[in-house]
N, CA, C, O and CB atoms as a CASP TS submission, in Angstrom:
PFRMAT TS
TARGET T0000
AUTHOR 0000-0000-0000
METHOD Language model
MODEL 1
PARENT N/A
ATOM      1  N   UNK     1     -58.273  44.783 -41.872  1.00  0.00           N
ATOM      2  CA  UNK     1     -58.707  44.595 -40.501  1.00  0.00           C
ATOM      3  C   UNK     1     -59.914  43.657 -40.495  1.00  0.00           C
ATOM      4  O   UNK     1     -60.955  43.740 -41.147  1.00  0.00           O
ATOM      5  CB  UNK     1     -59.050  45.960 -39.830  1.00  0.00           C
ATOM      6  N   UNK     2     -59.450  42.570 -39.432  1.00  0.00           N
ATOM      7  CA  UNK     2     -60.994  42.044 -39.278  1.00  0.00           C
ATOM      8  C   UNK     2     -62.229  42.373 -38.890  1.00  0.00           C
ATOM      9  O   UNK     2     -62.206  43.574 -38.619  1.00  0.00           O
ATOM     10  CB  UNK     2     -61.055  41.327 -38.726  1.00  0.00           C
ATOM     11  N   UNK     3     -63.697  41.759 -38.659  1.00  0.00           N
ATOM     12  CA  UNK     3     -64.545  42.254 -38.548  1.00  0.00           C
ATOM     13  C   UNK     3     -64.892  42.183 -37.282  1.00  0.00           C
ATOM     14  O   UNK     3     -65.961  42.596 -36.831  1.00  0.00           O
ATOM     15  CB  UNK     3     -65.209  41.972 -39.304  1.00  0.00           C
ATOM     16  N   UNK     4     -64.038  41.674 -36.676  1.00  0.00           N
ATOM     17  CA  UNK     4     -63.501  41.977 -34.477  1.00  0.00           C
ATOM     18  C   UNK     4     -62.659  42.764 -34.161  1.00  0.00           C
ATOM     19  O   UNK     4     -62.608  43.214 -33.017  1.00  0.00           O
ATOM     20  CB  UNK     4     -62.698  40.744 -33.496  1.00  0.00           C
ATOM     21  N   UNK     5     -61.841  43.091 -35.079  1.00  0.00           N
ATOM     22  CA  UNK     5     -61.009  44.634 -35.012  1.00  0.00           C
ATOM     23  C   UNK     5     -61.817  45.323 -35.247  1.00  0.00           C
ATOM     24  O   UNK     5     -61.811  46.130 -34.317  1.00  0.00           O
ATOM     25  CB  UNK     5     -59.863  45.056 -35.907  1.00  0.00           C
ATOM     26  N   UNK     6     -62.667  45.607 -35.998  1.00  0.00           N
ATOM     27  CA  UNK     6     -63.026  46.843 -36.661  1.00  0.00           C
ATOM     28  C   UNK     6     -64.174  47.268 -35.366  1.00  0.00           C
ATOM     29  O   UNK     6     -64.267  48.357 -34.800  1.00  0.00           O
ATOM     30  CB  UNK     6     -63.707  46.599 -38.476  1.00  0.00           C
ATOM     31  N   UNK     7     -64.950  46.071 -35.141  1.00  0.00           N
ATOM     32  CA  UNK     7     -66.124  46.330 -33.856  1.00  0.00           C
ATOM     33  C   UNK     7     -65.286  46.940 -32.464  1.00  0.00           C
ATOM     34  O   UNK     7     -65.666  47.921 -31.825  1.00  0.00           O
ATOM     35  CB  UNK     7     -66.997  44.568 -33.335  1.00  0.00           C
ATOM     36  N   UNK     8     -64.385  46.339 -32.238  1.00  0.00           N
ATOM     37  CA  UNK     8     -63.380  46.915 -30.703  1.00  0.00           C
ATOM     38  C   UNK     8     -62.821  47.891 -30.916  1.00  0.00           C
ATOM     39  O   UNK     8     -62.803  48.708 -29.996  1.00  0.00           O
ATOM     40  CB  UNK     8     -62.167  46.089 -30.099  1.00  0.00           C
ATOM     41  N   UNK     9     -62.297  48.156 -31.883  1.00  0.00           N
ATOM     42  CA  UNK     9     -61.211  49.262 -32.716  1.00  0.00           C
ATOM     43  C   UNK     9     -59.989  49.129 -31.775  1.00  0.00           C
ATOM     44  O   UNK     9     -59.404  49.942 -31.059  1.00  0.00           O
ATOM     45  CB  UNK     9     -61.797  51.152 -32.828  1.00  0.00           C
ATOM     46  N   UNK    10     -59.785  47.597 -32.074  1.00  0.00           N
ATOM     47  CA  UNK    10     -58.004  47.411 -32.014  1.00  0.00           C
ATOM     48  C   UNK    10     -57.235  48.756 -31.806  1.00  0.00           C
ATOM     49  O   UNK    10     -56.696  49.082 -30.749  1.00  0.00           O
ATOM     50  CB  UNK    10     -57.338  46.767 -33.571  1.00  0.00           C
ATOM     51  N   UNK    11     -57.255  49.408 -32.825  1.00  0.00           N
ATOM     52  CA  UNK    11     -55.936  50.412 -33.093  1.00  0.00           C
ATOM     53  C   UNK    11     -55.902  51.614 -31.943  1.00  0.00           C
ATOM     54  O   UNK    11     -54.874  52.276 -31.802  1.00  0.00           O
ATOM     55  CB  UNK    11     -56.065  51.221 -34.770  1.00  0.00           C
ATOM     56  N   UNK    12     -56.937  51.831 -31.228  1.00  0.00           N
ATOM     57  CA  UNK    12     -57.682  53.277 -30.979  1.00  0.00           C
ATOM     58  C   UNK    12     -57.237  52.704 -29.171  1.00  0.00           C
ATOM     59  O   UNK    12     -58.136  52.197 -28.499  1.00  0.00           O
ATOM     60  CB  UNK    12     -59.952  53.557 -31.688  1.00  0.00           C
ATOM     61  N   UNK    13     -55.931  52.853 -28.620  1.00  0.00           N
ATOM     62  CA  UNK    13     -55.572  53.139 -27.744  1.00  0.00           C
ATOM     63  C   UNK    13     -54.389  53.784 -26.899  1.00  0.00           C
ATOM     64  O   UNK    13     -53.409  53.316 -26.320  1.00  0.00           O
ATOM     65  CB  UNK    13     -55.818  52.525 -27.642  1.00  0.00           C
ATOM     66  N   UNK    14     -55.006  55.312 -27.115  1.00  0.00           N
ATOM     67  CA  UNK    14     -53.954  56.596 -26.813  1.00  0.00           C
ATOM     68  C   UNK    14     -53.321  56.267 -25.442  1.00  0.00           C
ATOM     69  O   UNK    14     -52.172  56.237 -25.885  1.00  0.00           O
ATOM     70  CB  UNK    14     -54.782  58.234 -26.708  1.00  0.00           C
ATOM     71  N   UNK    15     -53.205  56.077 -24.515  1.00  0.00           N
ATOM     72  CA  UNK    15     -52.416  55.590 -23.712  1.00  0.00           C
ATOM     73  C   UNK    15     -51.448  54.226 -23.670  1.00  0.00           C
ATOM     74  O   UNK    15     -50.687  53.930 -22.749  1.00  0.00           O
ATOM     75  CB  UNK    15     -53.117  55.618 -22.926  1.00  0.00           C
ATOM     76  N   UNK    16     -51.672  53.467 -24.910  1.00  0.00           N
ATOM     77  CA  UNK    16     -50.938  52.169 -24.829  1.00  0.00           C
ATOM     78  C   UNK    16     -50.994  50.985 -23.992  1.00  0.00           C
ATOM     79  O   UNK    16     -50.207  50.047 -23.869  1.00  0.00           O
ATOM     80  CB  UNK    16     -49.914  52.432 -24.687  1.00  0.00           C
ATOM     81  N   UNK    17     -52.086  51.243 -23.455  1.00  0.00           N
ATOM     82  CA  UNK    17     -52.439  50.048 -22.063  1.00  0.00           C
ATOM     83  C   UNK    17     -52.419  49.016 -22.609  1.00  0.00           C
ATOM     84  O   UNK    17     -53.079  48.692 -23.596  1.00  0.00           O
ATOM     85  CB  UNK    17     -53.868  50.023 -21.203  1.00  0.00           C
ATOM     86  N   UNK    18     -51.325  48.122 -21.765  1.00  0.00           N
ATOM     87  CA  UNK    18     -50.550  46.556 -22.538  1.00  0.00           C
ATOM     88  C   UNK    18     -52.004  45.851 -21.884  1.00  0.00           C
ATOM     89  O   UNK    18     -52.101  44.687 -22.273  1.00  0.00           O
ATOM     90  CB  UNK    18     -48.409  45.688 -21.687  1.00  0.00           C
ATOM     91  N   UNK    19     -52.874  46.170 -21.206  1.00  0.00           N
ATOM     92  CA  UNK    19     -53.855  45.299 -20.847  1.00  0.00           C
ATOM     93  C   UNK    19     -55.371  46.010 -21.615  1.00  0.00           C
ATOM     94  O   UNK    19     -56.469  45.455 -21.579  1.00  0.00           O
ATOM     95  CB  UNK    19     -53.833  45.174 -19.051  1.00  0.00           C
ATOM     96  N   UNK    20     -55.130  47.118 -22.168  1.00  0.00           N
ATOM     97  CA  UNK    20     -56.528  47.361 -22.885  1.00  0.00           C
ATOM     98  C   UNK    20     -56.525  46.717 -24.015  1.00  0.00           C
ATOM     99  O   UNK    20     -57.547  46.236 -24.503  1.00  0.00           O
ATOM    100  CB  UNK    20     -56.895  48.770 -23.205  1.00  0.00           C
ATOM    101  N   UNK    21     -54.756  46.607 -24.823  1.00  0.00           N
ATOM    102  CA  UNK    21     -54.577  45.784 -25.948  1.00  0.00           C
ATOM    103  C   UNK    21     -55.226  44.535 -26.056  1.00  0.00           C
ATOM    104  O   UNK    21     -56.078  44.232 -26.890  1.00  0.00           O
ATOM    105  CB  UNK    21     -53.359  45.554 -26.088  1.00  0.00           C
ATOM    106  N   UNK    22     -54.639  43.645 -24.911  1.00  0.00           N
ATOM    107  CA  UNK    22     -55.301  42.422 -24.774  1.00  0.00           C
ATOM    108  C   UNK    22     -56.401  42.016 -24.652  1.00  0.00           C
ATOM    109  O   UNK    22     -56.677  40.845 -24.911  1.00  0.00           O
ATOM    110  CB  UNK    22     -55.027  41.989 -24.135  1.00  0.00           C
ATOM    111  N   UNK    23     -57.316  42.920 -24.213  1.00  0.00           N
ATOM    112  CA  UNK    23     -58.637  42.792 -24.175  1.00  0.00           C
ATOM    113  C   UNK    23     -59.444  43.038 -24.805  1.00  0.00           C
ATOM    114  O   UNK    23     -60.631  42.849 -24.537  1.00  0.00           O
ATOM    115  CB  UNK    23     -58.992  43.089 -23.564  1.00  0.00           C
ATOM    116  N   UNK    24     -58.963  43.564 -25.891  1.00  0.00           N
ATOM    117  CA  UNK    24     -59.580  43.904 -27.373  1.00  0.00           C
ATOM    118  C   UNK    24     -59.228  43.125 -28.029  1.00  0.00           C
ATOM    119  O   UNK    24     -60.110  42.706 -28.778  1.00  0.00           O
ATOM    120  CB  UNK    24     -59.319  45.058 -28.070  1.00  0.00           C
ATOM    121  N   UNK    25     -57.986  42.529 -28.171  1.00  0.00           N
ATOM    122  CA  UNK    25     -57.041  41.473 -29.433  1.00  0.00           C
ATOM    123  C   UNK    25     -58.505  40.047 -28.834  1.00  0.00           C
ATOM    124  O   UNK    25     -59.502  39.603 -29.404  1.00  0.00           O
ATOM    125  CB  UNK    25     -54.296  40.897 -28.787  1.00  0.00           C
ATOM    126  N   UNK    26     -58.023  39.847 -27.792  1.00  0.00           N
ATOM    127  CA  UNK    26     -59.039  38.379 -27.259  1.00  0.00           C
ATOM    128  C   UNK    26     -60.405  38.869 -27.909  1.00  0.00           C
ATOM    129  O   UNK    26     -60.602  38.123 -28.868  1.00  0.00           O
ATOM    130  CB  UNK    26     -59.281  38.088 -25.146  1.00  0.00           C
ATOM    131  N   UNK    27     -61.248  39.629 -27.826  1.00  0.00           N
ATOM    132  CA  UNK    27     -62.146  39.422 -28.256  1.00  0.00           C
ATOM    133  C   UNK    27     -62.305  39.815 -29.443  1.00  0.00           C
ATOM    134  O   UNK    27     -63.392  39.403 -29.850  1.00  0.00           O
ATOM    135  CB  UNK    27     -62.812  39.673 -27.633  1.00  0.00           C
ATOM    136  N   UNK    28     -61.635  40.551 -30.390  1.00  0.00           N
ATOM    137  CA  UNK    28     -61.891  40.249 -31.768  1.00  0.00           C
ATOM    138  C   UNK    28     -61.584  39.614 -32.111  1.00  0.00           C
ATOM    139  O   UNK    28     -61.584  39.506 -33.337  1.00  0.00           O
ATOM    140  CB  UNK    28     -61.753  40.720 -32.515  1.00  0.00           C
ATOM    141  N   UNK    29     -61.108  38.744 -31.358  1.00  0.00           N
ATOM    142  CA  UNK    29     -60.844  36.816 -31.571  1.00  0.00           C
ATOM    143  C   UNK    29     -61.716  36.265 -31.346  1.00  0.00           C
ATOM    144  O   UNK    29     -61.790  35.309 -32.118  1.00  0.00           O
ATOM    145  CB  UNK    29     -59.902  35.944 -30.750  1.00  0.00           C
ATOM    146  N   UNK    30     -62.689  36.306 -30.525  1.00  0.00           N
ATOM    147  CA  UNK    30     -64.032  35.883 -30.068  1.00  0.00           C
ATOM    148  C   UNK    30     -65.076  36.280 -31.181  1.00  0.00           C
ATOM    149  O   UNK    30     -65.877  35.614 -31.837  1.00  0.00           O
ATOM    150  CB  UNK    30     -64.398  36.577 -28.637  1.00  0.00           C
ATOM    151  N   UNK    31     -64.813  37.402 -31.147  1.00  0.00           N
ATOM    152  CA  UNK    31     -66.244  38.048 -32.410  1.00  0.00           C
ATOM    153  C   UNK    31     -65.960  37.537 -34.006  1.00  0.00           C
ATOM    154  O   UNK    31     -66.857  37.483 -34.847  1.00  0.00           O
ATOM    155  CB  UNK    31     -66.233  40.231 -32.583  1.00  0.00           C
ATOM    156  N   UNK    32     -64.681  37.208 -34.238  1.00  0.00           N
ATOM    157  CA  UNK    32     -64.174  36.448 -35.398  1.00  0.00           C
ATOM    158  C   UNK    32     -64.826  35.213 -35.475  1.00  0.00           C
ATOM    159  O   UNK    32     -65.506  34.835 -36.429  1.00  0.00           O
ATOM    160  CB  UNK    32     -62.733  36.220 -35.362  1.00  0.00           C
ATOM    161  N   UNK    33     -64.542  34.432 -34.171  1.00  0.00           N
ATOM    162  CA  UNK    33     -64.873  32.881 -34.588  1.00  0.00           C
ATOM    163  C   UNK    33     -66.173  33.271 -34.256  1.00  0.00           C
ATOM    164  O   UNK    33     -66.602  32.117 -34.264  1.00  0.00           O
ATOM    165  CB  UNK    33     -64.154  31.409 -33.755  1.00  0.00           C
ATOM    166  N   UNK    34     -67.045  33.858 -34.004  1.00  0.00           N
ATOM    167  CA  UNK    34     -68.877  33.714 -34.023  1.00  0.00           C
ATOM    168  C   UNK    34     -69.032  33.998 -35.204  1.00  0.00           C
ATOM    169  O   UNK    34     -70.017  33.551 -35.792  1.00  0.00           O
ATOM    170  CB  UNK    34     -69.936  34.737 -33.078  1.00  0.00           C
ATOM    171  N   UNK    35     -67.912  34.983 -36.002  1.00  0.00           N
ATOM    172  CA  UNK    35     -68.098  35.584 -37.486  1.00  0.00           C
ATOM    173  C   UNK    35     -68.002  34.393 -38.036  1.00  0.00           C
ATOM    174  O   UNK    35     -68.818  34.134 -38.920  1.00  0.00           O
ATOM    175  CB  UNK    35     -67.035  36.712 -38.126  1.00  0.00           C
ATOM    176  N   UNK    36     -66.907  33.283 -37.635  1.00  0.00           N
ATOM    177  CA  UNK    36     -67.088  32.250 -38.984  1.00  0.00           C
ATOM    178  C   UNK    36     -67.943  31.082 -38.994  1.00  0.00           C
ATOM    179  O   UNK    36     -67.855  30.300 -39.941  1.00  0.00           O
ATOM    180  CB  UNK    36     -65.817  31.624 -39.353  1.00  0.00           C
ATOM    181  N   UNK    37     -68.990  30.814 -37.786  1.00  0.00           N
ATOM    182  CA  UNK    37     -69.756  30.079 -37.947  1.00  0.00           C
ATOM    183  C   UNK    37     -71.060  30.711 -37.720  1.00  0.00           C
ATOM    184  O   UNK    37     -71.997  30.260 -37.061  1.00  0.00           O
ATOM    185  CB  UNK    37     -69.447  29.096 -37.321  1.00  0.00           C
ATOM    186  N   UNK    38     -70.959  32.234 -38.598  1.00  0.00           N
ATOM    187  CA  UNK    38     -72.520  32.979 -38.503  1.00  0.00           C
ATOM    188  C   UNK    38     -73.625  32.270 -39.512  1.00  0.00           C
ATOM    189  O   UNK    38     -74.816  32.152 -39.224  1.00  0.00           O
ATOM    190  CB  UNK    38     -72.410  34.764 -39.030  1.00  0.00           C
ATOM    191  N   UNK    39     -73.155  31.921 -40.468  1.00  0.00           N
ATOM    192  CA  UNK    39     -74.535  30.751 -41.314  1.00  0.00           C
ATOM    193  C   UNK    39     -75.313  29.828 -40.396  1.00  0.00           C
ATOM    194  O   UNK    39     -76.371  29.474 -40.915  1.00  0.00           O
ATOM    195  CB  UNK    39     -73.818  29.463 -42.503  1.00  0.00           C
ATOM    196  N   UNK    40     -75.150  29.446 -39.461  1.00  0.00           N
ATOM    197  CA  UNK    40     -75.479  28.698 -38.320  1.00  0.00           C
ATOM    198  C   UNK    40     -76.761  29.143 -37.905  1.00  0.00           C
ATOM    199  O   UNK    40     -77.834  28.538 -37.917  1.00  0.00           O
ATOM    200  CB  UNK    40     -74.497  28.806 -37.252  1.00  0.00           C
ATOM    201  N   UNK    41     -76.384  30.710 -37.404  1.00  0.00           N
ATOM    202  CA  UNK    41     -77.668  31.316 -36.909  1.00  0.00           C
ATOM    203  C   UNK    41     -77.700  32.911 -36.871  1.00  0.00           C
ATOM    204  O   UNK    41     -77.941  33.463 -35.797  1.00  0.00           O
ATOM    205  CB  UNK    41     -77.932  30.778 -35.466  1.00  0.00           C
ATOM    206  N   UNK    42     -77.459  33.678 -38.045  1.00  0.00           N
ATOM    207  CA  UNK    42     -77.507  35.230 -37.924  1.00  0.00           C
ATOM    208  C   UNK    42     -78.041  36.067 -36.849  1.00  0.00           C
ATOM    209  O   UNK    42     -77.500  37.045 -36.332  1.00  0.00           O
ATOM    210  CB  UNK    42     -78.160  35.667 -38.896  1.00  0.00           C
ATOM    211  N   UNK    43     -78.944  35.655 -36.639  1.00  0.00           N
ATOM    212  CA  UNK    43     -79.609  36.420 -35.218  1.00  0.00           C
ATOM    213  C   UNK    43     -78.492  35.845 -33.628  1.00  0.00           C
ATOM    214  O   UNK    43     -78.005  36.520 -32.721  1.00  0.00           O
ATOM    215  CB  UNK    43     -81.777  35.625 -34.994  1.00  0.00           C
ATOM    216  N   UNK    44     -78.465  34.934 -33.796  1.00  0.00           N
ATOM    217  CA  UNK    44     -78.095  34.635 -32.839  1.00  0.00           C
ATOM    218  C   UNK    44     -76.344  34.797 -33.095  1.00  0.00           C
ATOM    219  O   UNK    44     -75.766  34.217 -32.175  1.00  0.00           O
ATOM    220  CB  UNK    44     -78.786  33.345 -32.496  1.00  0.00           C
ATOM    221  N   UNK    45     -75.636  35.248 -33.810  1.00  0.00           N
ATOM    222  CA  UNK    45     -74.206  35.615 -33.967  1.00  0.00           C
ATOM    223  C   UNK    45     -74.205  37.043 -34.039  1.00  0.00           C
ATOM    224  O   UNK    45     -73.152  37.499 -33.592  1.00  0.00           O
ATOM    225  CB  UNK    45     -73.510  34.991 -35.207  1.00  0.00           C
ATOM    226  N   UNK    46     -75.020  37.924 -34.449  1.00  0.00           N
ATOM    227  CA  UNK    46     -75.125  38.741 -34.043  1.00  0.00           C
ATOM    228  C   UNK    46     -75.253  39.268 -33.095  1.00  0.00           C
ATOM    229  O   UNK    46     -74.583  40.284 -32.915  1.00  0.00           O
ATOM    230  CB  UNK    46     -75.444  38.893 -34.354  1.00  0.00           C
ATOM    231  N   UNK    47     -76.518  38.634 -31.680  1.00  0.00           N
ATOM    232  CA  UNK    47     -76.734  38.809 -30.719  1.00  0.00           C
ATOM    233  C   UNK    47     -75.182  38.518 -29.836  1.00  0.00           C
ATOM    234  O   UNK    47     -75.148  39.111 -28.758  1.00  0.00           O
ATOM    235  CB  UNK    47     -77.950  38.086 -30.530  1.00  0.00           C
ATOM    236  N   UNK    48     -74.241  37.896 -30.087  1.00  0.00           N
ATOM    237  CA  UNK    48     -73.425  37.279 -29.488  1.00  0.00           C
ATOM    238  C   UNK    48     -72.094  38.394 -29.404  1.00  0.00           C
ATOM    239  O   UNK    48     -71.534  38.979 -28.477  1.00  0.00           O
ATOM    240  CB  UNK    48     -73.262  35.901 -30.202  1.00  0.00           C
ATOM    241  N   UNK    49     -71.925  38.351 -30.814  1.00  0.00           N
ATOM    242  CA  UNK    49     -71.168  39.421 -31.410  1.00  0.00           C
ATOM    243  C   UNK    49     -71.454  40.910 -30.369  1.00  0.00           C
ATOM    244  O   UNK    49     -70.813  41.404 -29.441  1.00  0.00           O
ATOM    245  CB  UNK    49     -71.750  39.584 -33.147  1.00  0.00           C
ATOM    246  N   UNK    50     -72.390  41.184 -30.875  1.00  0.00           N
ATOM    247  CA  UNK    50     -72.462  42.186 -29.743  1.00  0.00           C
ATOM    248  C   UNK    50     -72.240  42.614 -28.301  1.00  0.00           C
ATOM    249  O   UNK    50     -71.812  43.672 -27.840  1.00  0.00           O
ATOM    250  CB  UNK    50     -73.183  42.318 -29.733  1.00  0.00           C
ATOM    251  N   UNK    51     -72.583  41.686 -27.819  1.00  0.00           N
ATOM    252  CA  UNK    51     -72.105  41.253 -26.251  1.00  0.00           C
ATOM    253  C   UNK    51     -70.774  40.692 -26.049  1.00  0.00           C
ATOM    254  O   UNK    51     -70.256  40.769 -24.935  1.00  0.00           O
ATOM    255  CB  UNK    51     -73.015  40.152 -25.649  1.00  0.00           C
ATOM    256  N   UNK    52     -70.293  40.244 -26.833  1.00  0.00           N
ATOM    257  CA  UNK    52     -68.716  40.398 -26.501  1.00  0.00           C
ATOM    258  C   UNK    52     -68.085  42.024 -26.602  1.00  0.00           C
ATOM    259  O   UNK    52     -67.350  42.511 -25.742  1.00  0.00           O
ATOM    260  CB  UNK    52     -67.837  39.392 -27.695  1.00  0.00           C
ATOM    261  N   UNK    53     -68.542  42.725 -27.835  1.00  0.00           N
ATOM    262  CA  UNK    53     -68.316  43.941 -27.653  1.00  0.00           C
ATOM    263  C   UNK    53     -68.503  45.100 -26.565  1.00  0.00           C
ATOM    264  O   UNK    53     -67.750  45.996 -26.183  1.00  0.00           O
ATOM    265  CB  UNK    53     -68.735  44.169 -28.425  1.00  0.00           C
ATOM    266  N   UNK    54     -69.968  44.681 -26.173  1.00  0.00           N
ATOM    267  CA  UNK    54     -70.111  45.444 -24.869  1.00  0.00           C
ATOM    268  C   UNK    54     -69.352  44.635 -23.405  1.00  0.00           C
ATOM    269  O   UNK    54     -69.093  45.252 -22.371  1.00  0.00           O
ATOM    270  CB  UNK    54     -71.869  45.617 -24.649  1.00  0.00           C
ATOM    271  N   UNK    55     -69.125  43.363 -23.583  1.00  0.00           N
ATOM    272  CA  UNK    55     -68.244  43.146 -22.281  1.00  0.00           C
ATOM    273  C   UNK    55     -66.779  43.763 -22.875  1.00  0.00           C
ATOM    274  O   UNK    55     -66.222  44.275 -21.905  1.00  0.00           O
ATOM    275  CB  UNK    55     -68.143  41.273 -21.723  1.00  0.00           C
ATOM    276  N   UNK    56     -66.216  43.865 -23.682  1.00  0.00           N
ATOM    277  CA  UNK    56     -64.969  44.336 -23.869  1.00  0.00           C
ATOM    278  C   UNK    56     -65.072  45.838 -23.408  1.00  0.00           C
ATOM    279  O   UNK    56     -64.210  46.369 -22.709  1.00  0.00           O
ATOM    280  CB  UNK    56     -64.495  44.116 -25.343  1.00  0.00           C
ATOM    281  N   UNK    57     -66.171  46.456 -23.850  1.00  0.00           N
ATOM    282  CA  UNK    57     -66.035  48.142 -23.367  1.00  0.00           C
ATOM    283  C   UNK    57     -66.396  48.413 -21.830  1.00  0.00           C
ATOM    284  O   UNK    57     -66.175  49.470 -21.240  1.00  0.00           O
ATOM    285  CB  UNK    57     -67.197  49.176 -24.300  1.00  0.00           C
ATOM    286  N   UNK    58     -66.918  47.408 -21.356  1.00  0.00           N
ATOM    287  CA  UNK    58     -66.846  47.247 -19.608  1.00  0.00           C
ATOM    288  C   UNK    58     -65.674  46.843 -19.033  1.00  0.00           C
ATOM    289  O   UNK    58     -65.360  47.215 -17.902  1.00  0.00           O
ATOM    290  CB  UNK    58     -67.797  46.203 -19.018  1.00  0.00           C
ATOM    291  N   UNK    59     -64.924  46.043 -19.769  1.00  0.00           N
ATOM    292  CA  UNK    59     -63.771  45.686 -19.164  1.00  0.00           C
ATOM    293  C   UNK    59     -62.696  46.384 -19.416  1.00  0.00           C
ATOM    294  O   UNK    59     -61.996  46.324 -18.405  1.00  0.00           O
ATOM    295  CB  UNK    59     -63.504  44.558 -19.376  1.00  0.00           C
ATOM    296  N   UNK    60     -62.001  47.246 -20.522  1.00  0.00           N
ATOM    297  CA  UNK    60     -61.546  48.280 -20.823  1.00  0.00           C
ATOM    298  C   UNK    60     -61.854  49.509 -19.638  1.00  0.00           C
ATOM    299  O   UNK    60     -60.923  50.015 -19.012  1.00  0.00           O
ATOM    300  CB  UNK    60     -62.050  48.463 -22.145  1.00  0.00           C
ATOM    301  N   UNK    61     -63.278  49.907 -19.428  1.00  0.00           N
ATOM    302  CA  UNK    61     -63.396  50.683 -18.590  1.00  0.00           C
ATOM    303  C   UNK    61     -62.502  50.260 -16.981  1.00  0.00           C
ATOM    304  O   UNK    61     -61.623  50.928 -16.436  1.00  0.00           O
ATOM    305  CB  UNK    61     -64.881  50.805 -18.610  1.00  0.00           C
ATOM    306  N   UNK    62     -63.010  49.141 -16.594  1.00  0.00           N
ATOM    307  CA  UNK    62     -62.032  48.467 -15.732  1.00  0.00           C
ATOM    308  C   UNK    62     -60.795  48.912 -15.748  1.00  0.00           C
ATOM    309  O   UNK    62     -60.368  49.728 -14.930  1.00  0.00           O
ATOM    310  CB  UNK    62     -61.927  47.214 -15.972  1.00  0.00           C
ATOM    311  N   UNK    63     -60.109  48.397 -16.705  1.00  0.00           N
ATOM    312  CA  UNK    63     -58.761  48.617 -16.865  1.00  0.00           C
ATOM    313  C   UNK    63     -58.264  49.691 -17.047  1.00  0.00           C
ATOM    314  O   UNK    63     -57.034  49.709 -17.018  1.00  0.00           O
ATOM    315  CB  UNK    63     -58.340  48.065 -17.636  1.00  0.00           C
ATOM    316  N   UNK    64     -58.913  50.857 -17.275  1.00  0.00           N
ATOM    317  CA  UNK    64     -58.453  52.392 -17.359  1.00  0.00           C
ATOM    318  C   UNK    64     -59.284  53.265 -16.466  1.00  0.00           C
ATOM    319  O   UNK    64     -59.638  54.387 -16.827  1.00  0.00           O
ATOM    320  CB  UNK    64     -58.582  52.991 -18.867  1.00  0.00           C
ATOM    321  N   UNK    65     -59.674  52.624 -15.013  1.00  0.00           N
ATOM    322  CA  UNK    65     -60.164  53.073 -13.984  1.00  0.00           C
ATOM    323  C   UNK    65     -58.647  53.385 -13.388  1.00  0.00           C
ATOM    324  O   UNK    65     -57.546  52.881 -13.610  1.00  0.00           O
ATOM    325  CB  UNK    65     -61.232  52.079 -13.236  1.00  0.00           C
ATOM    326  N   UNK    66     -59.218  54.705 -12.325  1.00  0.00           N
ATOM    327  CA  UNK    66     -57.933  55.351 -11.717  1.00  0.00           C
ATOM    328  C   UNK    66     -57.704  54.660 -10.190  1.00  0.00           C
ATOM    329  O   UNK    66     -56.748  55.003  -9.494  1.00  0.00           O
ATOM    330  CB  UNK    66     -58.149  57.156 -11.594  1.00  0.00           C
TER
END
């Protein structure tokens, strides 16, 4: 697993929501490519990294609102 799967946890969706999938797959696609040009600036791929993670768990929430 990559290191944008592992931050979203790809795997970890008990209802199967074809749109929570996607919104996790996209951004551990996002947190990947900040992963591969982190020599650039650690603080600042980190800082980045993170905030894609927390917009993914806002938008997830979105998407599994009733």
């Amino acid at each position: 697993m990559t290191i944008g799967e592992q931050r979203v946890r790809v795997e970890f969706n008990p209802d199967q929501n074809d749109t929570v999938s996607q919104i996790k797959q996209k951004t551990a696609d996002l947190i990947n490519l900040v992963d591969s040009i982190r020599a650039l600036d650690p603080e600042l791929a980190d800082l980045a990294m993170r905030t894609y993670e927390n917009a993914s768990m806002w938008a997830v929430k979105l998407a599994t609102t009733n």
